[in-house]
C-alpha positions in Angstrom: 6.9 -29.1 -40.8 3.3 -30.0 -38.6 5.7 -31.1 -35.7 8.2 -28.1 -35.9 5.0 -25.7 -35.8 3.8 -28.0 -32.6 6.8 -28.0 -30.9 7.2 -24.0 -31.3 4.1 -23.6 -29.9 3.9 -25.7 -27.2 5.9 -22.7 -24.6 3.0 -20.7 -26.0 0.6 -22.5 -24.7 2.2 -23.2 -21.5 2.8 -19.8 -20.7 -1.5 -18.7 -21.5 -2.2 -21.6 -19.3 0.0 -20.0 -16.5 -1.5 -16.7 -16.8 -5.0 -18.1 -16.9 -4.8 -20.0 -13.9 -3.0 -17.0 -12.3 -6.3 -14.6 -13.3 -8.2 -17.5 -11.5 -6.3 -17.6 -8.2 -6.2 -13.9 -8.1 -10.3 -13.9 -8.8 -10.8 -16.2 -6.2 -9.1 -14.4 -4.0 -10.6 -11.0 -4.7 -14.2 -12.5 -4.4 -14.0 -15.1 -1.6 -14.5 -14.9 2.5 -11.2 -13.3 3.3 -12.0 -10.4 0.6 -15.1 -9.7 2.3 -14.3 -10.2 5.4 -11.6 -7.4 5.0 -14.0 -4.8 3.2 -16.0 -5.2 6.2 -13.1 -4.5 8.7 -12.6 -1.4 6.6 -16.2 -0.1 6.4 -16.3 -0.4 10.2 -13.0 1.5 10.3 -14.4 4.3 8.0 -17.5 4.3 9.7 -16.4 4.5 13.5 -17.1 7.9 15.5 -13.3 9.0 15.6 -13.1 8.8 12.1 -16.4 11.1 11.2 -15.2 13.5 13.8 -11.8 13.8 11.8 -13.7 14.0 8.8 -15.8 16.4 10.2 -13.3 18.8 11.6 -11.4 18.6 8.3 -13.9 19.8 6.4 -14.3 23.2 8.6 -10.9 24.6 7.6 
């Protein structure tokens, strides 16, 4: 009976395993040089002069 119950549950585990090292990958990859790298190239793109002056005239209508 101990061995069916281990042998059921052995896919179990494998599949938590998978996911957890799946939440790791993606975490590292959130959080590491490309991440920031890239939020930087986007706050230099939102804060650019073409990109106020849209802003700006949008917000006059």
């Amino acid at each position: 009976m101990k061995q069916a119950f281990v042998s059921a549950a052995r896919p179990g585990w494998w599949i938590l395993t998978t996911c957890g090292l799946a939440v790791l990958l993606l975490g590292l990859l959130t959080s590491g040089h490309w991440a920031h790298r890239t939020a930087e190239r986007t706050a230099e793109t939102l804060e650019s002069a073409e990109i106020r002056q849209t802003v700006s005239v949008a917000g006059r209508r």
